[in-house]
C-alpha positions as CSV (number, residue, x, y, z in Angstrom):
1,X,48.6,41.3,-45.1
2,X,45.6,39.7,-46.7
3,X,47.4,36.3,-46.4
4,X,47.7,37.0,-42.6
5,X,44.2,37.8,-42.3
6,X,42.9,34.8,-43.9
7,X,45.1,32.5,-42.0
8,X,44.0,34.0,-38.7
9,X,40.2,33.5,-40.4
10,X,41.3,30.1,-40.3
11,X,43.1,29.3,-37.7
12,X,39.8,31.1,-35.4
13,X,37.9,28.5,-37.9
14,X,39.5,25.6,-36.7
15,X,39.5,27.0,-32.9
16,X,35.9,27.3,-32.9
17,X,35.0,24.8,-34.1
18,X,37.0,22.5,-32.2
19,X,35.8,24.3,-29.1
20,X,32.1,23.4,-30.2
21,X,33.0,19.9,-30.8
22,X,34.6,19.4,-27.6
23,X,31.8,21.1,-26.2
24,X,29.1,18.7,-27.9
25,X,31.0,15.5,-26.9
26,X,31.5,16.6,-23.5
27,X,27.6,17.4,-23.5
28,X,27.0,14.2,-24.7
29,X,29.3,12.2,-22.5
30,X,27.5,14.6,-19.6
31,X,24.7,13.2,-20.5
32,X,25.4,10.0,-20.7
33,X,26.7,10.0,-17.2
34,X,23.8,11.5,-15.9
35,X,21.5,8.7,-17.8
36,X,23.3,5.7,-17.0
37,X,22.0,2.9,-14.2
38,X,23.7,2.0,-11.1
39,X,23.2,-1.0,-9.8
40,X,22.6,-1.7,-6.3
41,X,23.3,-5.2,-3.8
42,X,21.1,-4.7,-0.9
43,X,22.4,-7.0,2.0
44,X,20.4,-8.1,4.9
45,X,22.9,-9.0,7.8
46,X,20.8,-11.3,9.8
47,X,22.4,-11.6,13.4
48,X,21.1,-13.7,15.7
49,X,21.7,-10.7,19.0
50,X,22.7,-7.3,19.8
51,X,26.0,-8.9,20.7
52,X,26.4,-10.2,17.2
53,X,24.5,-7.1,15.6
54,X,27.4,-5.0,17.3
55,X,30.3,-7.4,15.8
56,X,28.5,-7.2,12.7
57,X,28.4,-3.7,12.8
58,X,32.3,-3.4,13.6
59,X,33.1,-5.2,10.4
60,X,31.0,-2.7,8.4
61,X,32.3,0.1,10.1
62,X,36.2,-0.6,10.3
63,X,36.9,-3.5,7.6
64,X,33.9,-3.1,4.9
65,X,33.5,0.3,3.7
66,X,36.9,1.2,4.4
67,X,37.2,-1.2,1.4
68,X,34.7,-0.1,-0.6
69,X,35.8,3.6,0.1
70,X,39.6,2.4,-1.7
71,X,37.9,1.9,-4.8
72,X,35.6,4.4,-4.7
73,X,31.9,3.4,-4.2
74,X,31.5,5.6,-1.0
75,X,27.6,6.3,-0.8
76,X,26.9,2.6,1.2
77,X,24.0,3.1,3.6
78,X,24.2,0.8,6.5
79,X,20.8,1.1,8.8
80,X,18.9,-0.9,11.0
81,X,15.3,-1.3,11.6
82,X,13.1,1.1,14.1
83,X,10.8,-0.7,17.2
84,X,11.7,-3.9,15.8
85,X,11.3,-6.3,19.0
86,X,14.6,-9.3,19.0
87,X,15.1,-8.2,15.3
88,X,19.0,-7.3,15.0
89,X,19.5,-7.3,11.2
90,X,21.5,-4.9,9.5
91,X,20.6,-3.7,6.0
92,X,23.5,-2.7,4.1
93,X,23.3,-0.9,0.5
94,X,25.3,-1.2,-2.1
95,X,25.4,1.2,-5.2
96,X,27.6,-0.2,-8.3
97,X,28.3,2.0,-11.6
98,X,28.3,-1.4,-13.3
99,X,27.7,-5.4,-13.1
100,X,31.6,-6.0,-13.6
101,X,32.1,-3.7,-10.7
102,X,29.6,-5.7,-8.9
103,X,31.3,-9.0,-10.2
104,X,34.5,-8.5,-9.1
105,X,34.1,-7.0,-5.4
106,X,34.9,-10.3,-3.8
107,X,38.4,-10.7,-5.9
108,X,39.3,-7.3,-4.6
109,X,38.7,-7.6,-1.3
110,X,40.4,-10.5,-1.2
111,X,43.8,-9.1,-2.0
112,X,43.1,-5.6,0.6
113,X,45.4,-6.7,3.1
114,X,43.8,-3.5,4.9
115,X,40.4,-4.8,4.5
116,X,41.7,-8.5,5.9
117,X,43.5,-6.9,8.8
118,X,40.6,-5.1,10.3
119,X,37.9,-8.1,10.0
120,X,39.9,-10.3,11.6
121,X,37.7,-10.4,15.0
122,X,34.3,-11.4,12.3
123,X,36.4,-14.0,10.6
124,X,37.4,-15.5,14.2
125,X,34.0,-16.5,14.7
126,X,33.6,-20.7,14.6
127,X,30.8,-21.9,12.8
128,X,29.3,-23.1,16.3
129,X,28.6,-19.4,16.9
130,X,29.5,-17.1,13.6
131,X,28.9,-13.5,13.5
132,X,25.7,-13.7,11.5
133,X,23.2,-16.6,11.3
134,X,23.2,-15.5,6.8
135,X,23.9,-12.8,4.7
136,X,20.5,-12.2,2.7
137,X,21.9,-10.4,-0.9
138,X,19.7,-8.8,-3.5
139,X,21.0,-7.6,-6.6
140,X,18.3,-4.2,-8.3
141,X,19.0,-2.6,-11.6
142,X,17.9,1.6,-10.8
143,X,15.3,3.2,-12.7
144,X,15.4,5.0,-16.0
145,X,13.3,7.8,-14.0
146,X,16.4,8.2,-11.2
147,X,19.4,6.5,-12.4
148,X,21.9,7.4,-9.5
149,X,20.9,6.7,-5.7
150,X,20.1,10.5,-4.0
151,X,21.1,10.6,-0.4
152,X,18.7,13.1,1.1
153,X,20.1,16.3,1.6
154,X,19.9,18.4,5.3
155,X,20.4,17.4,8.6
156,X,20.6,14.3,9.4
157,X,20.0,11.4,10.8
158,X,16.7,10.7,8.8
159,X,13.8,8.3,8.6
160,X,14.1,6.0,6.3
161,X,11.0,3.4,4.4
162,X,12.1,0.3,2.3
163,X,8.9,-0.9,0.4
164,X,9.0,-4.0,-2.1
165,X,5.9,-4.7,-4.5
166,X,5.6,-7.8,-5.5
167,X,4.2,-8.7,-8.6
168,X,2.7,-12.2,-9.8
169,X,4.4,-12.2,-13.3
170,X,7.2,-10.2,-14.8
171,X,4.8,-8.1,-17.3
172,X,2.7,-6.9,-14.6
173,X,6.3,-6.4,-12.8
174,X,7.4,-4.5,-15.8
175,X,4.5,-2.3,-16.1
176,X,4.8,-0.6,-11.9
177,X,8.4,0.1,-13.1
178,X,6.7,2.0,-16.2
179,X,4.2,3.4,-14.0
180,X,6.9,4.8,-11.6
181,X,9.0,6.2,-14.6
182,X,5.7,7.3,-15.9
183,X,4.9,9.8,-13.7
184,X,5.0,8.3,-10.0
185,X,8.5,9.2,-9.4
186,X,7.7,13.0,-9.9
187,X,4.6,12.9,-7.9
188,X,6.7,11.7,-5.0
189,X,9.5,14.1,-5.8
190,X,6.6,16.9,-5.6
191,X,5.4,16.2,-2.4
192,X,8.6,15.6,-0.3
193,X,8.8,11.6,-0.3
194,X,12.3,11.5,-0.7
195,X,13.5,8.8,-2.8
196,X,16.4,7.6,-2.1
197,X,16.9,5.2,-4.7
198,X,14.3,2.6,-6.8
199,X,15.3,-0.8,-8.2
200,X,13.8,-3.4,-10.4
201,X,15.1,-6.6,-8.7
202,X,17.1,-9.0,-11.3
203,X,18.0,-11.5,-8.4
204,X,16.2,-12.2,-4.8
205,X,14.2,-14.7,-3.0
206,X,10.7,-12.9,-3.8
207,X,11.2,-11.8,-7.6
208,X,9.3,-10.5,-9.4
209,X,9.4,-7.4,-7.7
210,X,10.9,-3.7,-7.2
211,X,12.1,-2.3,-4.6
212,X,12.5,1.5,-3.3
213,X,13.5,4.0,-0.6
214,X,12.3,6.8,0.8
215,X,13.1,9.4,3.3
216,X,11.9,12.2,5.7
217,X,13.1,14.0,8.7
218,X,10.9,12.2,10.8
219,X,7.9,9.7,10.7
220,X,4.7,12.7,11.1
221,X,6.7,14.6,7.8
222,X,6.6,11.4,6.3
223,X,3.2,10.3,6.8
224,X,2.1,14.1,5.6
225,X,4.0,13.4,2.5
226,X,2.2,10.2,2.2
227,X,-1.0,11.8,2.2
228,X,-0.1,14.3,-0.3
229,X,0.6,11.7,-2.4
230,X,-2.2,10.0,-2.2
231,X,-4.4,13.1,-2.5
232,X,-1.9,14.4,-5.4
233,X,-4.5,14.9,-8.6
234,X,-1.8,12.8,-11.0
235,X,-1.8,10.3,-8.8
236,X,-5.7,10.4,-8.4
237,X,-5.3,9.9,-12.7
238,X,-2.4,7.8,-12.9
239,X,-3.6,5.0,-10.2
240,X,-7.2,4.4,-12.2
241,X,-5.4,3.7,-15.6
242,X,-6.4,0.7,-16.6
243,X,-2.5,0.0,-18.0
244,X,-1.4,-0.5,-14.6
245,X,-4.3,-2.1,-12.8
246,X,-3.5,-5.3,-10.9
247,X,0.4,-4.7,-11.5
248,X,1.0,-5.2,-7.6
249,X,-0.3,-8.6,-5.7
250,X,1.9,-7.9,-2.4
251,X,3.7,-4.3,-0.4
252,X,5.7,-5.0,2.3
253,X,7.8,-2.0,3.9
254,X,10.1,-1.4,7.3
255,X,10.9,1.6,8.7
256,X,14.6,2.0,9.0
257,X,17.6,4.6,10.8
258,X,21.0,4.4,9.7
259,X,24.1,4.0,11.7
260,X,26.2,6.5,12.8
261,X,29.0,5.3,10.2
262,X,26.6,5.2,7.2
263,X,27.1,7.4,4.1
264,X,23.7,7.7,3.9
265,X,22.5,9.7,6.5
């Protein structure tokens, strides 16, 4: 009898403690997860009309993220910009869990027979008159303070700000990325801003630089959560450090709306 109880002692021993240990590593793999960087490719589509904008858009629509779907990066945003007189690009974003994902996207397409059949119309196009005039591709690493791109949540479809600051040498770069996991991030979280995703750019015409997105129901919400965030008391501490003084030399934004086939909505 005593031998029973002791080997049940035991055997509840070993259960437990297995249990906890599975438990810990799946916390810590949890974690992990949650911690680790995407990547993203941000691709400008520059088409010369709304002729070629539409073709363009086909591809993305039936032969692109179909693709992309099959091997399971599914959150693509594909938008284009808002007022923007003869301007017909289309911005297309890319999250990646990793740079080999990233690396080997073209040798996968390249053997989706599905992904071939249904761009055939924007291959067609002779170099006299192609689809696009260039592809314009950008390549961000996310940001310690949000790893994984957030599509905003609600009704949609929403307005949507890309903003780039430019930097005039990679410390000073470095340090806005510090000041936006710092503190700036939450801010923006606090009043409503809506990121969307932010990016330290590793390769693009205009490094150094970051780059971020932001969204709002509509353009007065967002403008009220821009001045919440400029009259947020954190920011009104954070922005007169002398750490981060003189970090950005150049801010360029457009105002975007995604298509009715984008993830991101």
């Amino acid at each position: 009898m005593n031998q029973n109880i002791t080997d049940r002692r035991q055997f509840l021993a070993v259960t437990v403690g297995a249990a906890v240990a599975l438990g810990v590593t799946q916390n810590v793999h949890s974690a992990d997860s949650k911690a680790k960087q995407q990547f993203y490719e941000l691709r400008i589509y520059r088409a010369p009309s709304a002729e070629k904008q539409a073709i363009v858009g086909n591809y993305l629509e039936q032969a692109l993220l179909p693709a992309l779907k099959r091997i399971g990066i599914t959150q693509v945003g594909v938008f284009k910009q808002i007022d923007a007189k003869d301007e017909h690009s289309l911005y297309v974003l890319i999250p990646f869990d990793s740079l080999e994902q990233f690396a080997s996207l073209n040798d996968v397409l390249e053997t989706d027979e599905k992904y071939h059949q249904a761009a055939a119309e924007y291959f067609s196009f002779p170099k006299e008159s192609p689809a696009f005039t260039r592809i314009e591709s950008r390549l961000m690493k996310a940001f310690k303070g949000m790893p994984q791109l957030k599509a905003p949540g609600g009704k949609g479809p929403h307005l949507f700000e890309l903003r780039t600051y430019e930097s005039h040498n990679e410390k000073l770069a470095k340090l806005k990325v510090d000041m936006f996991n710092s503190g700036e991030i939450e801010i923006m979280e606090d009043v409503k801003l809506g990121p969307v995703f932010f990016g330290e750019m590793l390769i693009g015409g205009d490094v150094p630089n970051l780059t971020y997105m932001l969204s709002a129901p509509n353009r007065p919400a967002h403008d009220e959560h821009w001045d919440g965030f400029r009259s947020h008391p954190k920011w009104e501490k954070m922005k007169t450090m002398d750490k981060y003084k003189g970090t950005v030399s150049k801010i360029t934004n457009v105002y975007l709306e995604p298509l009715p086939y984008s993830a991101i909505q």
